[in-house]
C-alpha positions as CSV (number, residue, x, y, z in Angstrom):
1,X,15.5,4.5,-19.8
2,X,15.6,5.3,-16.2
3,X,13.5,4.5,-14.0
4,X,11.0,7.3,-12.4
5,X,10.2,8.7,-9.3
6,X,6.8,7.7,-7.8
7,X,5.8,10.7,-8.1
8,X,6.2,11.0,-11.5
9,X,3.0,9.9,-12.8
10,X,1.2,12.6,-10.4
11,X,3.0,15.5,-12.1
12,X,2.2,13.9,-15.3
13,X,-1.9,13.7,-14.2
14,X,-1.7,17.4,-13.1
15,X,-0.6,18.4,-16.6
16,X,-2.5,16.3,-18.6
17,X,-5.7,15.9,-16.4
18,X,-5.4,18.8,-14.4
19,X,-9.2,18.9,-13.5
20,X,-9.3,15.5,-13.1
21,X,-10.8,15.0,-9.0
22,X,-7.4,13.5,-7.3
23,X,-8.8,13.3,-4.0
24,X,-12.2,13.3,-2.6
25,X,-12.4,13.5,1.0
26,X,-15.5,11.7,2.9
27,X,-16.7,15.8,4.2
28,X,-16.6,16.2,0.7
29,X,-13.8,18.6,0.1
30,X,-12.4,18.5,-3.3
31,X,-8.7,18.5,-4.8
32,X,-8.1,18.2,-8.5
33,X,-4.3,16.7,-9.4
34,X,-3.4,20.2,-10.6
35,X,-4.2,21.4,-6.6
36,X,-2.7,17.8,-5.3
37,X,0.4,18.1,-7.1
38,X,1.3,21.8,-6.5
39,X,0.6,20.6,-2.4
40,X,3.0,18.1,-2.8
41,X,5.5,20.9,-4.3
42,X,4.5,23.0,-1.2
43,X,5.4,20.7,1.4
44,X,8.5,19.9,-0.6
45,X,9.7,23.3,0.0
46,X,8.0,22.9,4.2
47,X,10.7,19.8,4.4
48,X,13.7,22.1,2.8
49,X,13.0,25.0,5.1
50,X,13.0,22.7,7.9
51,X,16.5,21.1,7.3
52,X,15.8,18.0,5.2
53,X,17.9,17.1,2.4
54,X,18.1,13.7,0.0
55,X,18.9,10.7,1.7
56,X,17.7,11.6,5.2
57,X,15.5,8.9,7.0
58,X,12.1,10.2,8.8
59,X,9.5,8.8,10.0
60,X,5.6,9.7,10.0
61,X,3.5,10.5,13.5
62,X,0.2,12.4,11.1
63,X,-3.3,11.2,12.5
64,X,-4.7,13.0,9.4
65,X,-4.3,10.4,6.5
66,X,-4.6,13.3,3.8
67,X,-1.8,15.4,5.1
68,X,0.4,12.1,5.9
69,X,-0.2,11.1,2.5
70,X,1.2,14.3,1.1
71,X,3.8,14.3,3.5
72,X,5.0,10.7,1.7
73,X,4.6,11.9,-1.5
74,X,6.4,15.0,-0.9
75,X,9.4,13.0,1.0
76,X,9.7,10.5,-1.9
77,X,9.7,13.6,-4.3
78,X,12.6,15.4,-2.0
79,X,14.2,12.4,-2.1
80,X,14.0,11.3,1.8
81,X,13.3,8.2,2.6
82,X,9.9,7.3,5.3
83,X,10.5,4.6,7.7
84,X,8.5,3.0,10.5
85,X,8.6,4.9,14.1
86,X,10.7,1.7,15.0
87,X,13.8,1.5,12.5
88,X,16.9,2.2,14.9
89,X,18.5,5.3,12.1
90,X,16.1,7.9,11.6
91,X,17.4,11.5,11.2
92,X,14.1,12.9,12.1
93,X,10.3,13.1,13.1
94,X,7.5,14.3,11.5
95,X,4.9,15.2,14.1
96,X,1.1,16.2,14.3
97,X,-0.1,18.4,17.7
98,X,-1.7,15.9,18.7
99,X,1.8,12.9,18.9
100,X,4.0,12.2,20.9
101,X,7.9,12.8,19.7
102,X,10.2,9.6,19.3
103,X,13.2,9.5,21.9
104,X,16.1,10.6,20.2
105,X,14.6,11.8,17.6
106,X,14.7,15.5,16.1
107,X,11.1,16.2,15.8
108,X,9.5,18.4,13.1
109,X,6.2,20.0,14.1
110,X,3.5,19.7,10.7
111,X,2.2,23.1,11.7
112,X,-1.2,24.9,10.7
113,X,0.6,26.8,8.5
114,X,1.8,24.0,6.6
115,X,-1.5,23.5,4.9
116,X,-3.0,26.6,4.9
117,X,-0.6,28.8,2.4
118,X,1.9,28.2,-0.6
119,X,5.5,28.9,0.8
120,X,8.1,31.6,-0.9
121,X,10.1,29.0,-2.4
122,X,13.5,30.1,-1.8
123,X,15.4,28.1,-4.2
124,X,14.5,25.5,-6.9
125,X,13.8,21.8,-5.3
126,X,17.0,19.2,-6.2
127,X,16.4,17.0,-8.7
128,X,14.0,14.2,-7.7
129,X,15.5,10.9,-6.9
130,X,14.6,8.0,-9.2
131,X,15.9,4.4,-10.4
132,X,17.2,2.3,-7.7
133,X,17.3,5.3,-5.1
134,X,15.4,4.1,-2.0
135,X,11.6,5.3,-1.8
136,X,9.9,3.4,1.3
137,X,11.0,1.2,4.4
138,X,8.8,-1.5,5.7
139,X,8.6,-3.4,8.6
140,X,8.9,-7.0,7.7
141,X,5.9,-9.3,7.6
142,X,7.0,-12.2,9.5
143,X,9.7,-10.4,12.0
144,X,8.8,-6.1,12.5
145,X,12.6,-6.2,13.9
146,X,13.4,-6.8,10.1
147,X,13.3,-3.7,7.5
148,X,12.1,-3.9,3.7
149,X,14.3,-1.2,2.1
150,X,11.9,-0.7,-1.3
151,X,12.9,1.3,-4.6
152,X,11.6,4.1,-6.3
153,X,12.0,1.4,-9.3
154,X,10.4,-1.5,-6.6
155,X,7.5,0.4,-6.2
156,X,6.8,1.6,-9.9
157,X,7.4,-2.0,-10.7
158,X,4.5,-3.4,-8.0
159,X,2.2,-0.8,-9.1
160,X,2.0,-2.2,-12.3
161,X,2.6,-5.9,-11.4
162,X,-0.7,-5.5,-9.1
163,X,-2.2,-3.6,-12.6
164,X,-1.4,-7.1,-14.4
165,X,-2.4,-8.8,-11.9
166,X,-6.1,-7.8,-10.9
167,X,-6.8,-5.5,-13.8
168,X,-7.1,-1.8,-13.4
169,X,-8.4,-0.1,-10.2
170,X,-12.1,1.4,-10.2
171,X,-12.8,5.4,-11.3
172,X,-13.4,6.3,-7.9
173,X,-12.1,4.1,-5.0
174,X,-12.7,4.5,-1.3
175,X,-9.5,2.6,1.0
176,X,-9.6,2.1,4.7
177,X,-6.0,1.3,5.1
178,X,-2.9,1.3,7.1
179,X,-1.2,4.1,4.6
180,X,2.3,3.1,6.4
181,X,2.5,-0.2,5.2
182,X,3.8,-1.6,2.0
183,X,0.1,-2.8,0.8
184,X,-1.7,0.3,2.2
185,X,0.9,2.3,0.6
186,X,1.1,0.9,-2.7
187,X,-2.7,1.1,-3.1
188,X,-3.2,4.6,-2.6
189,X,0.0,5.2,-5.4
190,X,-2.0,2.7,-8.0
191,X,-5.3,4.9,-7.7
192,X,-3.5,7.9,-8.2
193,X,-1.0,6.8,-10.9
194,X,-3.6,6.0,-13.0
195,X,-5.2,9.1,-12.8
196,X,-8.3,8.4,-10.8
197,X,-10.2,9.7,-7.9
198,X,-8.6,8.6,-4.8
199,X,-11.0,8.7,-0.7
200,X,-9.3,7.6,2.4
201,X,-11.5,6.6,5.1
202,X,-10.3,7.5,8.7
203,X,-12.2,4.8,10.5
204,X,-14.7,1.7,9.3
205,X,-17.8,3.9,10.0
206,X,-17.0,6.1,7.4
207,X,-16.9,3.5,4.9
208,X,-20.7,3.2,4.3
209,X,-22.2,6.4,4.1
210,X,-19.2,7.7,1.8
211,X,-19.7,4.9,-0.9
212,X,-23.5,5.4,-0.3
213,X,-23.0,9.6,-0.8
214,X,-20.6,9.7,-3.2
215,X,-21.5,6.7,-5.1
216,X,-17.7,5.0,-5.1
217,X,-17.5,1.9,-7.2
218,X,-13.7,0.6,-5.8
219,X,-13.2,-0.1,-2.2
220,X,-10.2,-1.5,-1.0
221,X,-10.0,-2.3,2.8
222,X,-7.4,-4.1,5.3
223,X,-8.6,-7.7,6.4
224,X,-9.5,-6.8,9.8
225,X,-11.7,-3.5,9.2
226,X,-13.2,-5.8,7.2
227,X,-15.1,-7.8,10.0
228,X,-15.6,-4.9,11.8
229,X,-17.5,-3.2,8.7
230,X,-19.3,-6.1,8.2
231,X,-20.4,-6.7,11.8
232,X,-21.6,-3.0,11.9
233,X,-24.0,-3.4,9.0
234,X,-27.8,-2.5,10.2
235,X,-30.0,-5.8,10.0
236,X,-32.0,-3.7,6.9
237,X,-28.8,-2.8,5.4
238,X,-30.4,-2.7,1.4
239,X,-26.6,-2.9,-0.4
240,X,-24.5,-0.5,-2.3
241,X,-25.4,0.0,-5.5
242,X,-22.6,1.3,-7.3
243,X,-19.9,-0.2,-5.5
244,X,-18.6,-2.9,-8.3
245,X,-15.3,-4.4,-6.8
246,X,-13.9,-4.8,-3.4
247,X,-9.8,-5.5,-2.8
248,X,-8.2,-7.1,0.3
249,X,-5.1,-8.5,1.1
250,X,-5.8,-11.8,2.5
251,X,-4.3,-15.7,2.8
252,X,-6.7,-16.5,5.5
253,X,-9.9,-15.1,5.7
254,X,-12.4,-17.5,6.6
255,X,-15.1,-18.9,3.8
256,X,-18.4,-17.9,5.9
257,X,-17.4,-13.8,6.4
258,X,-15.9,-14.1,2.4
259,X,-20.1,-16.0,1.8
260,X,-21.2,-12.3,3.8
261,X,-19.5,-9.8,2.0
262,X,-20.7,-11.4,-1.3
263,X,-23.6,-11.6,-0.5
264,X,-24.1,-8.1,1.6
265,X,-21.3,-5.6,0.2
266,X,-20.2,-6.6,-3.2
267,X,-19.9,-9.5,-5.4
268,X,-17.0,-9.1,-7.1
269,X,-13.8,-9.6,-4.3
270,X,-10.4,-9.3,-5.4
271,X,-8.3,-11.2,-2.7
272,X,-4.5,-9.8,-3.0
273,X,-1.5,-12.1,-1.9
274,X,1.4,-9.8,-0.9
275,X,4.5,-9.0,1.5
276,X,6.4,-6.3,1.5
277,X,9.3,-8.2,0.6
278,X,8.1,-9.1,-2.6
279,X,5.1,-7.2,-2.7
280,X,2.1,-8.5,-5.0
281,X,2.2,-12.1,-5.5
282,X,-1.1,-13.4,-6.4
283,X,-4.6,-12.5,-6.8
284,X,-7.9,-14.3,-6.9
285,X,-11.4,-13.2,-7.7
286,X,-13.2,-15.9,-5.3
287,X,-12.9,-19.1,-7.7
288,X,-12.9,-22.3,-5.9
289,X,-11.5,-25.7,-6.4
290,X,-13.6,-28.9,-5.4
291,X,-12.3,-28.9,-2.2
292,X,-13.3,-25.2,-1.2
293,X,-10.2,-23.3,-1.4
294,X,-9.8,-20.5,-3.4
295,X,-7.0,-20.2,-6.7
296,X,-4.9,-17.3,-7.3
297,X,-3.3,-16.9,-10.3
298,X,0.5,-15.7,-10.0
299,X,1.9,-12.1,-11.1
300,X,3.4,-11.6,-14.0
301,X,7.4,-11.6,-13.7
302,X,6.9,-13.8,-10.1
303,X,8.1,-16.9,-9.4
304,X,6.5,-18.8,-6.5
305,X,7.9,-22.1,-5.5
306,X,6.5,-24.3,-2.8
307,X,9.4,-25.6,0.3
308,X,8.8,-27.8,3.4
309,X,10.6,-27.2,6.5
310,X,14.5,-27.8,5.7
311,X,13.7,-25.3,2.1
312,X,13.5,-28.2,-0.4
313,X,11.4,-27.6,-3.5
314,X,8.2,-29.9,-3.1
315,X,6.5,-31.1,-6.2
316,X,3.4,-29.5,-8.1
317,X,0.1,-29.4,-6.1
318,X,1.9,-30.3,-2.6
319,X,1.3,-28.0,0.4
320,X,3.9,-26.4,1.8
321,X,5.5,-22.7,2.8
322,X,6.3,-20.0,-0.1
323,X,9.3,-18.3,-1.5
324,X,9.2,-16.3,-4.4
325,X,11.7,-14.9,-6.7
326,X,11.5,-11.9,-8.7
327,X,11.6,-8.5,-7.0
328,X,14.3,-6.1,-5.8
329,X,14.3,-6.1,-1.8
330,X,16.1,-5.1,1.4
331,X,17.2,-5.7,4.9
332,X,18.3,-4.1,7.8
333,X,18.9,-5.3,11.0
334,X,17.2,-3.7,13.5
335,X,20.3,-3.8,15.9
336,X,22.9,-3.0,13.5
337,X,20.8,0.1,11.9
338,X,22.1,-0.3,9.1
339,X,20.5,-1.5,5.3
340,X,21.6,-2.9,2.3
341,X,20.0,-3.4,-0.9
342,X,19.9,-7.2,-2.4
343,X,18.2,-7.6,-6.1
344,X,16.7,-10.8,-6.6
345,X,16.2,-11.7,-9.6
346,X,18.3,-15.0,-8.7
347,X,17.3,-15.7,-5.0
348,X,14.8,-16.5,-3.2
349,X,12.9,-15.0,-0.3
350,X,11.1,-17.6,2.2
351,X,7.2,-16.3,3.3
352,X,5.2,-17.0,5.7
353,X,2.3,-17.9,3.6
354,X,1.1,-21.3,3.0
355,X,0.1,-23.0,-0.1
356,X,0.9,-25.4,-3.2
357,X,1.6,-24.3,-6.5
358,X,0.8,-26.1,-9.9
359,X,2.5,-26.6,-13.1
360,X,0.5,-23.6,-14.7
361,X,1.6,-21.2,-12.0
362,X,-1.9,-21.0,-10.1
363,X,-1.3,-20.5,-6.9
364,X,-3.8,-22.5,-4.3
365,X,-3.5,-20.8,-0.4
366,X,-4.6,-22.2,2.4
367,X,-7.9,-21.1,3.5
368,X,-9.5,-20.9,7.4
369,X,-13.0,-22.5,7.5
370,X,-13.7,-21.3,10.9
371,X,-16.9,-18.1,10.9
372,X,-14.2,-16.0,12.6
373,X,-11.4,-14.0,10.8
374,X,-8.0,-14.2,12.6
């Protein structure tokens, strides 16, 4: 069977579910998937008008995560592909009034309008790309002059690997994210492929006083924003009640602010293992060997092998670098401007992450001691 379009499981939630709360916005405004997914039409039909047409490359430049989300969904859905500001062959900019335009670049203005009325659809939308069509590009982790050209079939795939891997997402999840990277991304497109109620939080002090209002019980948060929130915390800070798991992609946050959160935010932390040239490799819920360090237990359908410096496989339970096998990827060279797709089910991609891996496929990372998070 082919493979679907990300967006797929939206429409699918607006038909079934179509009351079902789809987004829940920290000022409390309301959208239900039937409303979500008829927005995403909408601005299908805004990208037409405006000249866009399957296979074009934009990129993003929306301070309001909401609308930028809708714009991705609606891009994916038209079949244009979303790249970072910096990939060298973009066709075109989508700007708020309050960015700047890219050099070069045609710029189209995300006007008032846009989000204030249902167009006149002129003419019935193409037929939405799927399978092995492009979705998303990436800025590689270890080297942003390197692109990660992902799949509509890539993405479906790490949606549900990431499922396997650390068990369905909470009803009602708050994330304060980057929404243009691969991990930000992919965790706003879990929460709503399942069917659950989705809040994006603009900035770290929002993070607290939505959970506490609107009683979230998922929150998934970059590393960094992390510190911050917990820094921010009020001496007499009494806890969040119903908030029942907390997800972060980490390999190196430190013991003492992992100790804090557990004991201040939420027990339960789900620490996510990713790049986005494999996306989800492993995840741990905070067990610990003897020697401190936490175990992650590999993804389904991931190999992880463990390489020293010249790429040599080391032995079971010996430090070393990463590379994992099992995912469909991309590059393209930032100077050429050009991409080509690679599927890798036989090679290997080199990470930067350190770590040894056992027999069993657990997965031990290297872990920083120090009280302060890099």
């Amino acid at each position: 069977m082919t493979a679907a379009n990300i967006t797929d499981a939206i429409r699918r939630n607006a038909r079934v579910l179509p009351d079902m709360l789809a987004i829940l916005r920290p000022d409390g405004q309301r959208m239900p998937y039937r409303d979500f997914d008829a927005m995403i039409d909408a601005i299908v039909a805004r990208l037409l008008s405006a000249g866009l047409q399957q296979g074009r490359t934009i990129a993003l430049r929306e301070g309001e995560p909401y609308r930028a989300l809708v714009l991705a969904l609606a891009a994916a859905r038209l079949g244009v592909v979303v790249a970072p500001d910096s990939f060298p062959s973009l066709d075109a900019c989508i700007i708020d009034a309050a960015s700047e335009p890219i050099a070069n670049v045609n710029a189209i203005h995300s006007e008032q309008a846009w989000w204030q009325s249902m167009p006149a659809q002129a003419s019935a939308p193409p037929t939405p790309p799927r399978g092995e069509a492009p979705c998303r590009i990436f800025a590689a982790r270890a080297d942003p002059s390197r692109f990660v050209v992902v799949s509509h079939a890539t993405m479906a795939a790490r949606v549900r690997s990431d499922w396997l891997g650390i068990s369905a997402p909470a009803l009602g999840t708050l994330c304060c994210v980057d929404t243009g990277t691969e991990s930000g991304f992919g965790a706003l497109l879990a929460i709503l492929t399942a069917g659950h109620t989705l809040s994006i939080a603009s900035h770290v002090d929002q993070v607290v006083p939505a959970i506490a209002t609107f009683r979230f019980d998922g929150l998934i948060i970059a590393a960094p924003l992390l510190q911050l929130l917990v820094e921010a915390l009020p001496p007499n800070f009494a806890g969040l009640p119903s908030l029942r798991r907390l997800e972060i992609e980490s390999t190196d946050l430190p013991l003492a602010l992992l100790e804090t959160v557990r004991k201040r935010l939420c027990a339960n932390i789900a620490e996510i293992v990713r790049t986005p040239e494999t996306g989800g490799i492993a995840a741990t819920f905070g067990a610990h060997d003897a020697s401190g360090r936490p175990i992650g237990f590999v993804h389904p359908d991931i190999d992880v092998e463990v390489v020293d410096s010249d790429n040599h496989s080391l032995t079971s339970g010996r430090e070393g670098m990463l590379r994992v096998r099992g995912a469909t990827y991309a590059f393209a060279d930032r100077d050429r401007g050009n991409a080509s797709s690679i599927p890798s089910g036989e090679h290997w991609i080199r990470t930067d992450i350190a770590g040894a891996v056992f027999a069993d496929q657990v997965l031990r990372l290297q872990r920083a001691s120090d009280p302060a998070a890099h």
